[in-house]
C-alpha positions in Angstrom: 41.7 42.3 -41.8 39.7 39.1 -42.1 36.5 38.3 -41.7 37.2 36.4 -38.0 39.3 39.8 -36.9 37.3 41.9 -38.3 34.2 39.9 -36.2 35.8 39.9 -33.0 37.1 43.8 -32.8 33.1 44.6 -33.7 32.7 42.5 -30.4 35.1 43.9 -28.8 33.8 47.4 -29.2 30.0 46.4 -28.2 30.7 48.2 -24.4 32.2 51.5 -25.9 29.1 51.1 -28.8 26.7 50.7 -25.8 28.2 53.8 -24.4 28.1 55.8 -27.1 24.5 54.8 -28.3 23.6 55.7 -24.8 24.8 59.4 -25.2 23.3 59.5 -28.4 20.0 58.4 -27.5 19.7 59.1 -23.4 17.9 56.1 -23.1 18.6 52.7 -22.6 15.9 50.6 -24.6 16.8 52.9 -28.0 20.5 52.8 -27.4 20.1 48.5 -27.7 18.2 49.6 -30.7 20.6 51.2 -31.8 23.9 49.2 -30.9 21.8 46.0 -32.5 21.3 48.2 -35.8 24.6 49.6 -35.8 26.2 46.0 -35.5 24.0 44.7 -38.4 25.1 47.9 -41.0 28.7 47.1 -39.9 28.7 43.5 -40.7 26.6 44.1 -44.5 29.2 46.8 -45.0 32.2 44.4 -43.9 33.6 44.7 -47.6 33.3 48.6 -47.6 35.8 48.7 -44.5 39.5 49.8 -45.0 42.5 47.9 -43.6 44.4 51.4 -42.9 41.5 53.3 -41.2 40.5 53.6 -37.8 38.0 50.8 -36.7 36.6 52.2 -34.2 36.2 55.5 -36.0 34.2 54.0 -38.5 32.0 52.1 -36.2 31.2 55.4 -34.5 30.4 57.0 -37.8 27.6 54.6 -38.7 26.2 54.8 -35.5 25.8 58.1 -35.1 24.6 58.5 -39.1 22.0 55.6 -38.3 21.0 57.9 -35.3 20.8 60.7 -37.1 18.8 59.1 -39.9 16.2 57.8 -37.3 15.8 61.1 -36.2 15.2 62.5 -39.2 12.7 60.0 -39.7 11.0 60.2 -36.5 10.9 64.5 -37.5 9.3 63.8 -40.4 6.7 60.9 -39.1 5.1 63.8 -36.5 5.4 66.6 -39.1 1.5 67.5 -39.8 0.5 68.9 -42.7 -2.7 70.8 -42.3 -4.7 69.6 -45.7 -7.7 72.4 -45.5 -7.9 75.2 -47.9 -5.6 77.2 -46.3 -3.3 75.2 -46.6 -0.9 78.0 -48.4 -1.4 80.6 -45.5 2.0 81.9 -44.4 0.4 81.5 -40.6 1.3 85.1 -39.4 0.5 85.8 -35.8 -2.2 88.7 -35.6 0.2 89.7 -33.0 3.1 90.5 -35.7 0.5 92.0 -37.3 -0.6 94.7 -34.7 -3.9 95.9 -36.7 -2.6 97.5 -39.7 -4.9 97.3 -42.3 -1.9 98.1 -44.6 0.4 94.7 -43.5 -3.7 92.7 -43.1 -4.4 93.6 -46.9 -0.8 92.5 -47.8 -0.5 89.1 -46.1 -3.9 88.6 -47.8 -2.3 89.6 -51.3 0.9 87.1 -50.1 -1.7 84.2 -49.6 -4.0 85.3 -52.8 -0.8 85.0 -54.9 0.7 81.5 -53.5 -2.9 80.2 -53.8 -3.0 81.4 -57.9 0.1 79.5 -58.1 -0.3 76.0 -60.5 -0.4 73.4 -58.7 2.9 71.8 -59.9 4.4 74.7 -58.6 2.0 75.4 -55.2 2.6 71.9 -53.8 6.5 71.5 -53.8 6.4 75.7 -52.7 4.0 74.7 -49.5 6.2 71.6 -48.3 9.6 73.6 -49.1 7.6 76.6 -47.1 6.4 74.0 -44.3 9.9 73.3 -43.6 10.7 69.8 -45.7 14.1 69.3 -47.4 14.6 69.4 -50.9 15.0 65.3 -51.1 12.1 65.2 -48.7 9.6 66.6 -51.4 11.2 64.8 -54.1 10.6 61.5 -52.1 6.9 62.7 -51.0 6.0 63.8 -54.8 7.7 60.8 -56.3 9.4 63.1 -58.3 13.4 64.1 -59.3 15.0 66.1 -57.0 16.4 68.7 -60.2 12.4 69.1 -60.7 11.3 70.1 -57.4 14.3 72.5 -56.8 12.7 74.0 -60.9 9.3 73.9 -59.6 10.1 75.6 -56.1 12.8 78.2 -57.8 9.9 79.4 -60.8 7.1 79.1 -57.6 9.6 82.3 -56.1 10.1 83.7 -59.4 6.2 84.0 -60.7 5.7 84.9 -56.8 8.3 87.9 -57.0 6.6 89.2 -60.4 3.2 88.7 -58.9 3.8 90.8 -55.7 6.3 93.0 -57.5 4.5 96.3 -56.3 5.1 95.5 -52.4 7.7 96.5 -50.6 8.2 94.8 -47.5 10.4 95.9 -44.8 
């Protein structure tokens, strides 16, 4: 396909684009957003595209991987990290707790042993705990992605030998 085909089935599939944008996104203003980002990506990636595969399939599969990358953003952007010294707390509900000194003194022990953790360990623990992704650390630590996975994996492992004598049901 040349570059003038290849430019006039993109236009050609603008309406079902528009649709589809508009499902993804359930509004109107985002789904232009979308369709106008969508349309750029295709065109930089015009070289990438194979004669023998479905166009239209393929066009569909950036928008929706743009969408979902946005969105993954946008997740990330509003995720708040509460930066006071408790930062480590597991944040149990007293309600889970229901007044047992017992599960009170271990939760503190949990917290007490997270907190002793070195802080090359403690950090990528608490965002992995906090609910970040793997390459989500690495890219907020500025760091390789085989280091965090170490760092989180011997945080779990000093963490294990640390509260060895609990048994939790």
């Amino acid at each position: 396909m040349d570059k003038m085909q290849f430019q006039q089935s993109l236009v050609g599939l603008q309406g079902h684009m528009m649709n589809f944008a508009i499902k993804l996104t359930a509004n109107r203003d985002d789904a232009l957003d979308l369709l106008q980002d969508t349309t750029l990506k295709v065109l930089d990636n015009q070289e990438k595209f194979v004669d023998n595969v479905n166009f239209a399939g393929w066009v569909m599969t950036i928008m929706r991987n743009i969408f979902i990358n946005n969105y993954h953003k946008v997740v990330r952007i509003q995720s708040i990290v509460d930066q006071n010294e408790d930062l480590y707390n597991l944040n149990v509900t007293n309600d889970s707790i229901s007044g047992s000194p017992d599960k009170i003194y271990q939760i503190q022990e949990v917290t007490k042993a997270v907190a002793g953790l070195n802080s090359e360990f403690k950090i990528p623990f608490s965002l992995y705990l906090n609910g970040y992704k793997y390459h989500e650390i690495a890219e907020k630590l500025d760091l390789p992605l085989g280091t965090v996975k170490s760092r989180i994996f011997f945080a779990r492992r000093e963490l294990q030998n640390a509260l060895k004598d609990y048994q939790y049901v």
